[in-house]
TORTOR-717724 format. One record per residue (C-alpha): x, y, z; residue number from 1; residue in one letter. Coordinates in steps of 0.25 Angstrom, whole numbers, plus 5000, padded with zeros to 4 digits. Layout:
% TORTOR-717724
+------+------+------+-----+------+
|    u |    v |    w |  nr | rest |
+------+------+------+-----+------+
|    X |    Y |    Z | NUM |    A |
...
+------+------+------+-----+------+
This chain:
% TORTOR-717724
+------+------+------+-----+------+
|    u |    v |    w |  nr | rest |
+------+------+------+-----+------+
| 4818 | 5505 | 5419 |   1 |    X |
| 4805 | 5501 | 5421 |   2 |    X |
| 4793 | 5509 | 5424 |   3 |    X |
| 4789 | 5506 | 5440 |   4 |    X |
| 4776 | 5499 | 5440 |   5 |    X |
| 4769 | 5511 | 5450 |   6 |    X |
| 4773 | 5519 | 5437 |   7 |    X |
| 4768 | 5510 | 5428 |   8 |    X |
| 4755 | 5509 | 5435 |   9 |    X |
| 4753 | 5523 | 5436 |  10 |    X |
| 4755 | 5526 | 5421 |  11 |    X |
| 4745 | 5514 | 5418 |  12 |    X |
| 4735 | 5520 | 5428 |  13 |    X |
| 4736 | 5534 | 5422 |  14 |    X |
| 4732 | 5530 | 5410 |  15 |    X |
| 4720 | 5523 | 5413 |  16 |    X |
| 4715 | 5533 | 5426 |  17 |    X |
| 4721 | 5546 | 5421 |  18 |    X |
| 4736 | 5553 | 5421 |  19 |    X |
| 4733 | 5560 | 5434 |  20 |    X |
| 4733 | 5549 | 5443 |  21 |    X |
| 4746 | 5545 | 5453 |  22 |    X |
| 4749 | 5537 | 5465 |  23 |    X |
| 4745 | 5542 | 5478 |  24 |    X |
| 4750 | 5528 | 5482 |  25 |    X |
| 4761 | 5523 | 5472 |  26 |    X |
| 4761 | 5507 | 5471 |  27 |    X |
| 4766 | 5500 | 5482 |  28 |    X |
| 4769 | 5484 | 5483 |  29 |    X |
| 4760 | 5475 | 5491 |  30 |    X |
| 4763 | 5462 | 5497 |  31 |    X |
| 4756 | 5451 | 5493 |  32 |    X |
| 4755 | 5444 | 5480 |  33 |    X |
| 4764 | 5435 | 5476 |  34 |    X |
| 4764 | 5435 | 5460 |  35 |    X |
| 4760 | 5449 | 5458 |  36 |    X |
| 4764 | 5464 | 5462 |  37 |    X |
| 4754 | 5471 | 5470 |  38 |    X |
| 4754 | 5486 | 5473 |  39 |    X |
| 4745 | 5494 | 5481 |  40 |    X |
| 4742 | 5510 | 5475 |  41 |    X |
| 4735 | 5523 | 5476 |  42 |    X |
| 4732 | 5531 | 5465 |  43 |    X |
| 4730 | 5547 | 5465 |  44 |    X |
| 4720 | 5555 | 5456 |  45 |    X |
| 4712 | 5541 | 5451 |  46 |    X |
| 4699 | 5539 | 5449 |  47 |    X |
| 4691 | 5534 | 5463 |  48 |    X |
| 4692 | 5520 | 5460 |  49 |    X |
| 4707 | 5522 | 5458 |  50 |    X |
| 4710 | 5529 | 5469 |  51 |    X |
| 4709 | 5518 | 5481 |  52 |    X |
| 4720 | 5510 | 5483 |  53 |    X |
| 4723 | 5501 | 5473 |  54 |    X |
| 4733 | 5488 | 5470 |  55 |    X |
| 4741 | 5484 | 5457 |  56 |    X |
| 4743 | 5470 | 5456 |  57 |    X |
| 4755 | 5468 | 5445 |  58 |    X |
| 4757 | 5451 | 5439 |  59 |    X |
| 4769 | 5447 | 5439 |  60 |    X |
| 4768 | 5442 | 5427 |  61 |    X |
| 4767 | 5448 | 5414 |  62 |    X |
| 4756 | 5435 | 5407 |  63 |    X |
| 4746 | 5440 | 5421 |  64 |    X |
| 4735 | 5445 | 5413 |  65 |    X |
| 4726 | 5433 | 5413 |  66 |    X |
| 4727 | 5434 | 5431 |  67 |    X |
| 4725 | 5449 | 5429 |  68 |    X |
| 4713 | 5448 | 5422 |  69 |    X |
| 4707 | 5435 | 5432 |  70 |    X |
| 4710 | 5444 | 5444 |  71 |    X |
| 4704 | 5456 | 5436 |  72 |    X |
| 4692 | 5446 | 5435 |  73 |    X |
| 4692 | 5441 | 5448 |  74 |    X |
| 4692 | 5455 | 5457 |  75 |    X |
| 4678 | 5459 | 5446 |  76 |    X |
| 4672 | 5447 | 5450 |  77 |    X |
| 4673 | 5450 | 5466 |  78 |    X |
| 4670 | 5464 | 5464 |  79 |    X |
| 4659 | 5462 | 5457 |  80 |    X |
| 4654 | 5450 | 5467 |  81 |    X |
| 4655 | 5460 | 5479 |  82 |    X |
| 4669 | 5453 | 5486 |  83 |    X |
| 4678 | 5461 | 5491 |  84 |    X |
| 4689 | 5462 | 5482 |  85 |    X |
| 4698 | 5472 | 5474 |  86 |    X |
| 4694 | 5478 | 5462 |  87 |    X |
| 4703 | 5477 | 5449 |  88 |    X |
| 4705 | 5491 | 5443 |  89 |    X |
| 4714 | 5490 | 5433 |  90 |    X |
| 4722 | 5478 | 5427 |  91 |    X |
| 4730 | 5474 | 5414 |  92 |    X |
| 4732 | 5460 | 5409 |  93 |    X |
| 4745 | 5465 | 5401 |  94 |    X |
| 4757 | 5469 | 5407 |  95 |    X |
| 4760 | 5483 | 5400 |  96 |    X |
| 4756 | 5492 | 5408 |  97 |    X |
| 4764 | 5488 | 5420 |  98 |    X |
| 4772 | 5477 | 5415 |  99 |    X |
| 4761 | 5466 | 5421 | 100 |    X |
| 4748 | 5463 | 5423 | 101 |    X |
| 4740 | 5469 | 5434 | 102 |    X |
| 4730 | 5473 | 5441 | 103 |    X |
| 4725 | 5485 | 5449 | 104 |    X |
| 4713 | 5484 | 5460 | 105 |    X |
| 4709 | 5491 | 5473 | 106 |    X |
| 4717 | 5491 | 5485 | 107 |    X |
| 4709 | 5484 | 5497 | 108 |    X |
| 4710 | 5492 | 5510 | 109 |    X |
| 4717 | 5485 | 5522 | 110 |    X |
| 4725 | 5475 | 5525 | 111 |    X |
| 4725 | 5459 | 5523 | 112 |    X |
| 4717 | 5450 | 5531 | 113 |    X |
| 4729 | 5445 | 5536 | 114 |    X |
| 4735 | 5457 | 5540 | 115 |    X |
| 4721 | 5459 | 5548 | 116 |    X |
| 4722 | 5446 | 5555 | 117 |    X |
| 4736 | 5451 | 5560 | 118 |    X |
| 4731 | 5464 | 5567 | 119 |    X |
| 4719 | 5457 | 5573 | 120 |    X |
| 4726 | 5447 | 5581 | 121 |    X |
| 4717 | 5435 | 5585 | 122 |    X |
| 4703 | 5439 | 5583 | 123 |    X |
| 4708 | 5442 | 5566 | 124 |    X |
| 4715 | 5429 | 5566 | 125 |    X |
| 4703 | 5421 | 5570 | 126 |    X |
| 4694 | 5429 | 5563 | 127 |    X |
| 4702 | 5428 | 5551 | 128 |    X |
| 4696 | 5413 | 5545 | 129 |    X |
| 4680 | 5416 | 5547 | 130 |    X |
| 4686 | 5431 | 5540 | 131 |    X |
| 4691 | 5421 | 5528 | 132 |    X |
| 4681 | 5413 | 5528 | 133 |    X |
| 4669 | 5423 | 5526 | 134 |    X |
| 4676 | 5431 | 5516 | 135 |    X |
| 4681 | 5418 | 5509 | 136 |    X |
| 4666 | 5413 | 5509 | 137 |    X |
| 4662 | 5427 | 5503 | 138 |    X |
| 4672 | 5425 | 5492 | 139 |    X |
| 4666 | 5411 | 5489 | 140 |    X |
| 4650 | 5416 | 5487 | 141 |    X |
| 4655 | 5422 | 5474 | 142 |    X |
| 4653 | 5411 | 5462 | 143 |    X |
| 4663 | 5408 | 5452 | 144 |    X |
| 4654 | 5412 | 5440 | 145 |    X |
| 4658 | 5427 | 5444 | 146 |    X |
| 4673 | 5428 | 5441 | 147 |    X |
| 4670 | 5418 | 5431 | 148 |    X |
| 4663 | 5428 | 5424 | 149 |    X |
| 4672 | 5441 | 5426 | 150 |    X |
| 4683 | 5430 | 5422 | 151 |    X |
| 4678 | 5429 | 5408 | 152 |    X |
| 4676 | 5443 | 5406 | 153 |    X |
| 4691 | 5446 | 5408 | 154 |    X |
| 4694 | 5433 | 5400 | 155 |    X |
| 4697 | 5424 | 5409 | 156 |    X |
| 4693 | 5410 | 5409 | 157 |    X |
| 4686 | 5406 | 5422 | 158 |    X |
| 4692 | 5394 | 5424 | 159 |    X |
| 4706 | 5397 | 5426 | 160 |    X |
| 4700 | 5401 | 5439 | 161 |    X |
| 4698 | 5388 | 5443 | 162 |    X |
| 4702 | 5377 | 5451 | 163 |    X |
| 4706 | 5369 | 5441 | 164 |    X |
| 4714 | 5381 | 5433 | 165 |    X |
| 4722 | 5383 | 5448 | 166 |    X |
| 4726 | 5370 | 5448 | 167 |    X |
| 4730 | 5371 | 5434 | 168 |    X |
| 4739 | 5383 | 5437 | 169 |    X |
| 4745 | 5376 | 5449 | 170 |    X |
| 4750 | 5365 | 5441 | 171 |    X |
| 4756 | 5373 | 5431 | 172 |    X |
| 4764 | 5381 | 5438 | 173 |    X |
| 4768 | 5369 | 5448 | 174 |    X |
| 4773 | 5362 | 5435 | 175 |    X |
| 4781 | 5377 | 5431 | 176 |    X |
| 4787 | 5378 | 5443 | 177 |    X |
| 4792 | 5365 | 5443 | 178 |    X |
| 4788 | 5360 | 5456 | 179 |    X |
| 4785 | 5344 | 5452 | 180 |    X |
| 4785 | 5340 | 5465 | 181 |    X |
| 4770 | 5347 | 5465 | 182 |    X |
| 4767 | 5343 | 5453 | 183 |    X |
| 4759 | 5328 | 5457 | 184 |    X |
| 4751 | 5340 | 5466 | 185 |    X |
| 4747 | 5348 | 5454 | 186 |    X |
| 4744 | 5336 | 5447 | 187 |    X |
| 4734 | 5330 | 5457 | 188 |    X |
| 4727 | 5343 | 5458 | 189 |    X |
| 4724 | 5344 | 5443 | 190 |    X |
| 4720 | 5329 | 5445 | 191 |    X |
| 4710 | 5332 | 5456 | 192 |    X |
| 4703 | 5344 | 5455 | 193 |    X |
| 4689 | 5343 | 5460 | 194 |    X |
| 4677 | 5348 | 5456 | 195 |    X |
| 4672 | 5359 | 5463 | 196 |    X |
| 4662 | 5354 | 5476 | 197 |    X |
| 4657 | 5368 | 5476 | 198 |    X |
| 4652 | 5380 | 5467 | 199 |    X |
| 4665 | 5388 | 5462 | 200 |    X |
| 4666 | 5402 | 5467 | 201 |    X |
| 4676 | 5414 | 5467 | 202 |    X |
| 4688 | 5407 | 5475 | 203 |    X |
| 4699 | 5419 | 5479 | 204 |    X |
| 4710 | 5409 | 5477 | 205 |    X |
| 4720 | 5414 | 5487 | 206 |    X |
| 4711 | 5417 | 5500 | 207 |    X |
| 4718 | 5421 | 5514 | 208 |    X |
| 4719 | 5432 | 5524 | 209 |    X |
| 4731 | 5439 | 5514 | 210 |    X |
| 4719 | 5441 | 5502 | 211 |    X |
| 4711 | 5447 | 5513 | 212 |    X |
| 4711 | 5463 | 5515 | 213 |    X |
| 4704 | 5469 | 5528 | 214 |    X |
| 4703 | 5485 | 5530 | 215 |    X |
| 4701 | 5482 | 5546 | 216 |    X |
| 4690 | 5473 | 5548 | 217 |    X |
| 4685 | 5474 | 5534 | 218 |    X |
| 4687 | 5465 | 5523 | 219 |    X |
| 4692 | 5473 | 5512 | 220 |    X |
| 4693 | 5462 | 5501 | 221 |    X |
| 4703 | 5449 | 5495 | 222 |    X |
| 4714 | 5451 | 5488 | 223 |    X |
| 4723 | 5444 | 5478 | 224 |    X |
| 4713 | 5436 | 5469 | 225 |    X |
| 4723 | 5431 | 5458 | 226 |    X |
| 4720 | 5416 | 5462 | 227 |    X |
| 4705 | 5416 | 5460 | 228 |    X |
| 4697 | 5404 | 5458 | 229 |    X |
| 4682 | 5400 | 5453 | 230 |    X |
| 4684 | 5388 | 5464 | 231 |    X |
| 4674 | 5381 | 5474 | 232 |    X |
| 4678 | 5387 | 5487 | 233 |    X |
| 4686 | 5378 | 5494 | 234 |    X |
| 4697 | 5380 | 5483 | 235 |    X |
| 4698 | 5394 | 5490 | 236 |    X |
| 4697 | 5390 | 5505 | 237 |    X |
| 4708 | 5377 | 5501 | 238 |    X |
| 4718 | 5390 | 5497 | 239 |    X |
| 4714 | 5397 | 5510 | 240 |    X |
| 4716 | 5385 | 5519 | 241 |    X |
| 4729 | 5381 | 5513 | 242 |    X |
| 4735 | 5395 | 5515 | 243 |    X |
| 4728 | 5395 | 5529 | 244 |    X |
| 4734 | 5381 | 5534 | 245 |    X |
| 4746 | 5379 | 5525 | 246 |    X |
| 4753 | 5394 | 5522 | 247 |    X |
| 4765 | 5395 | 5530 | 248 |    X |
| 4763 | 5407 | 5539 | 249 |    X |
| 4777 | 5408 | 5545 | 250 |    X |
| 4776 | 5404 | 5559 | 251 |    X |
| 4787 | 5398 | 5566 | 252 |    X |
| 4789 | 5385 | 5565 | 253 |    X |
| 4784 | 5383 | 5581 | 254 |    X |
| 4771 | 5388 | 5578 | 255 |    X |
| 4766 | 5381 | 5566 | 256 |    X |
| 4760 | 5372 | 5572 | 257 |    X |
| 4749 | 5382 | 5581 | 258 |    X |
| 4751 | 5389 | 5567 | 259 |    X |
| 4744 | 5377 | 5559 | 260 |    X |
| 4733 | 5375 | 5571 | 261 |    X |
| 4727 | 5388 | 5570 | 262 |    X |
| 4727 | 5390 | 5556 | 263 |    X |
| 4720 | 5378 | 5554 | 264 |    X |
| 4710 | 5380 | 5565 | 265 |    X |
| 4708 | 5395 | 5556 | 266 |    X |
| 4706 | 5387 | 5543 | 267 |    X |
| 4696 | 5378 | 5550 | 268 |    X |
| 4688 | 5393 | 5556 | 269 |    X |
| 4689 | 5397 | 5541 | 270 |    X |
| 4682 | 5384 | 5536 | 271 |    X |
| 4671 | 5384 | 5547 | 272 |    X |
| 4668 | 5398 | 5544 | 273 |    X |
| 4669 | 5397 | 5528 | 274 |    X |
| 4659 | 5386 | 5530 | 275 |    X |
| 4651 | 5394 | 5538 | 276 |    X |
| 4650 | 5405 | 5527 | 277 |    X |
| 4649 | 5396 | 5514 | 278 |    X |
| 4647 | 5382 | 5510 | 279 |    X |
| 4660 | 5373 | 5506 | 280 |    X |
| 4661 | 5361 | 5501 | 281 |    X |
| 4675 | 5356 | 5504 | 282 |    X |
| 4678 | 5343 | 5497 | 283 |    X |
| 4689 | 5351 | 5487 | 284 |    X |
| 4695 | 5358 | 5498 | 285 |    X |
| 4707 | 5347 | 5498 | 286 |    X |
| 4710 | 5349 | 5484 | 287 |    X |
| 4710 | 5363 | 5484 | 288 |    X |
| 4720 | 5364 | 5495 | 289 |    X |
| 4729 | 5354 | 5488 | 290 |    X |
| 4728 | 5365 | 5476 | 291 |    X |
| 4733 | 5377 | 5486 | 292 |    X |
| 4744 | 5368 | 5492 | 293 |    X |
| 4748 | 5363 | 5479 | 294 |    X |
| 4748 | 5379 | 5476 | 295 |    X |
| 4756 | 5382 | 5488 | 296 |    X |
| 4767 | 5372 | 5487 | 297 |    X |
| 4769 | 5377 | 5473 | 298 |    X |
| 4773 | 5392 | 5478 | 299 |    X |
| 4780 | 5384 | 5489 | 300 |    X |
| 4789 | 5378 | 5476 | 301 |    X |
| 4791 | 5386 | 5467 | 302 |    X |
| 4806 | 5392 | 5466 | 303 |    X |
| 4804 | 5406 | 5470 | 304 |    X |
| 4793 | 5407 | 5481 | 305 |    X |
| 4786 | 5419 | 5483 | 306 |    X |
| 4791 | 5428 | 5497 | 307 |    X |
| 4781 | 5426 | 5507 | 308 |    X |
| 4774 | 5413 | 5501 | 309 |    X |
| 4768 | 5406 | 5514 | 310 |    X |
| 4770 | 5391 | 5506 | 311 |    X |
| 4786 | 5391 | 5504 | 312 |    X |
| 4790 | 5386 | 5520 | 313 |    X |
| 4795 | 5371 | 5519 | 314 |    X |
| 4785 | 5367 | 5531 | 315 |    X |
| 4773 | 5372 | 5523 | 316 |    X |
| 4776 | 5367 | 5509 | 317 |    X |
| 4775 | 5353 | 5520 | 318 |    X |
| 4763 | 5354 | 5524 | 319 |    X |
| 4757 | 5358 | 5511 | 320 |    X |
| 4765 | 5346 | 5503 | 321 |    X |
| 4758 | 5338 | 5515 | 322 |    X |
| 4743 | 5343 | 5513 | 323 |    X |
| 4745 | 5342 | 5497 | 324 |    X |
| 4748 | 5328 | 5499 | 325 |    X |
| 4737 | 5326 | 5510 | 326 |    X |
| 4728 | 5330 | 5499 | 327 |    X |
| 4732 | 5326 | 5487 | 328 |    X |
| 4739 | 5312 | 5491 | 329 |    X |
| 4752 | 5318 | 5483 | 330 |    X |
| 4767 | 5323 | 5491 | 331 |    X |
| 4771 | 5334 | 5483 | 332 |    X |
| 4783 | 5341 | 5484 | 333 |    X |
| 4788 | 5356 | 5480 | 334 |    X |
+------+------+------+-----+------+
């Protein structure tokens, strides 16, 4: 029988931290996180840096050591530039000790700006896109150069953080998936990335109110940075806006309608107030939306999609097959 993961950890955490420590809060498993295992824990009798509450991110897959280490690099990079983020304690690119890859960083206190939004009724929900866009603008003040350079140190060539490497990736797994009728899609964006109409900067690659965590009315920090970019920034606003507008967020058919109003009346808050905060340059914007559609409709194909993915729903896989081709000039199909 296998050994259970908390006691796998536990064993790997005495060694390193001394045979007197426990759990005063055995692992538990969060949601979130659809292609790793996260688990939130305490430990007992650790040194002070190990005695807050912590989270073990486990890869689901065992040739992970390469993300390990640009996640590893990513979180040093933020600390050390002063954003709120969780710092990386502990990680193994090699899949002995717990049978994969993984990581273990602080626990941020509270809850997900989302889940904030929801006990604050109105006044949170139309504060939520000046919240976004000021934090969003902070993260975008950091240059490239920094994670370039904590990148190499762990041996990570920079540019597979970049745009182009993402498109790369995308058209890789469209064509291992099998899904030719996206194909033309991932074809025209290798053969129309543009060159960048602003100074690249640290891009979170997956920003929304879920990678948010609030401790009341205080931002605690983001989460979930696997899909970090060196990118001009409206590659990260294009993924903000396509979850905001396109992500189907499950009201009944009746009310979409009022639904798609408001959110892109909150989208068009967000860009005011991003403005406001930052300069942007917007030409790319398109292009980079076409990328996060084209990315969206590949989870909506693929033969075993994930629980909980807001992109599956027929009536959103139209509209997004609608907005590629309003972009791109190409019908795809999935």
């Amino acid at each position: 029988m296998d050994t259970p993961l908390a006691d796998r950890l536990l064993s790997h955490l005495r060694g390193r931290l001394g045979a007197g420590i426990g759990y005063t809060d055995a692992p538990v498993p969060l949601s979130g996180g659809f292609d790793t295992t996260i688990l939130a824990f305490r430990l007992d009798g650790a040194p002070a840096d190990w005695s807050r509450p912590l989270i073990l991110r486990v890869m689901t897959r065992a040739d992970s050591g390469p993300r390990v280490l640009r996640e590893v690099a990513v979180h040093e990079a933020l600390v050390q530039a002063g954003f709120p983020a969780p710092r990386v304690l502990l990680h193994d690119t090699e899949p002995a000790p717990l049978g994969l890859p993984f990581l273990v960083m602080e626990r941020l206190p509270g809850g997900t700006m989302w889940s904030a939004v929801g006990k604050g009724g109105l006044p949170a929900i139309f504060a939520l896109p000046r919240r976004l866009a000021e934090l969003q603008a902070r993260l975008h003040r950091l240059g490239g150069e920094g994670l370039a350079e904590r990148a190499r140190a762990f041996g990570i060539d920079p540019a597979t953080m970049s745009v182009k490497a993402d498109v790369q990736r995308l058209h890789q797994r469209i064509a291992r998936e099998g899904l030719t009728g996206l194909l033309p899609g991932a074809d025209w964006l290798v053969g129309n990335l543009p060159t960048p109409a602003q100074a690249e900067v640290i891009c979170h690659g997956d920003f929304h109110p879920l990678n948010v965590m609030m401790d009341g009315d205080r931002l605690s920090g983001v989460i979930d940075w696997a899909n970090t970019a060196i990118a001009e920034p409206t590659y990260d606003i294009a993924g903000l806006r396509v979850i905001a507008l396109y992500a189907d967020p499950g009201v009944p058919v009746a009310a979409r309608g009022a639904a798609t109003l408001v959110r892109r009346l909150m989208v068009r808050r967000y860009m005011s107030v991003y403005r406001a905060a930052a300069p942007i340059e917007t030409r790319n914007l398109a292009y980079y939306e076409a990328i996060r559609i084209l990315s969206a409709l590949t989870f909506a194909g693929e033969q075993r999609p994930q629980a909980g993915n807001p992109w599956n729903a027929p009536h959103t896989v139209a509209v997004l097959v609608r907005e590629f081709e309003r972009i791109s000039g190409l019908r795809v199909r999935v």
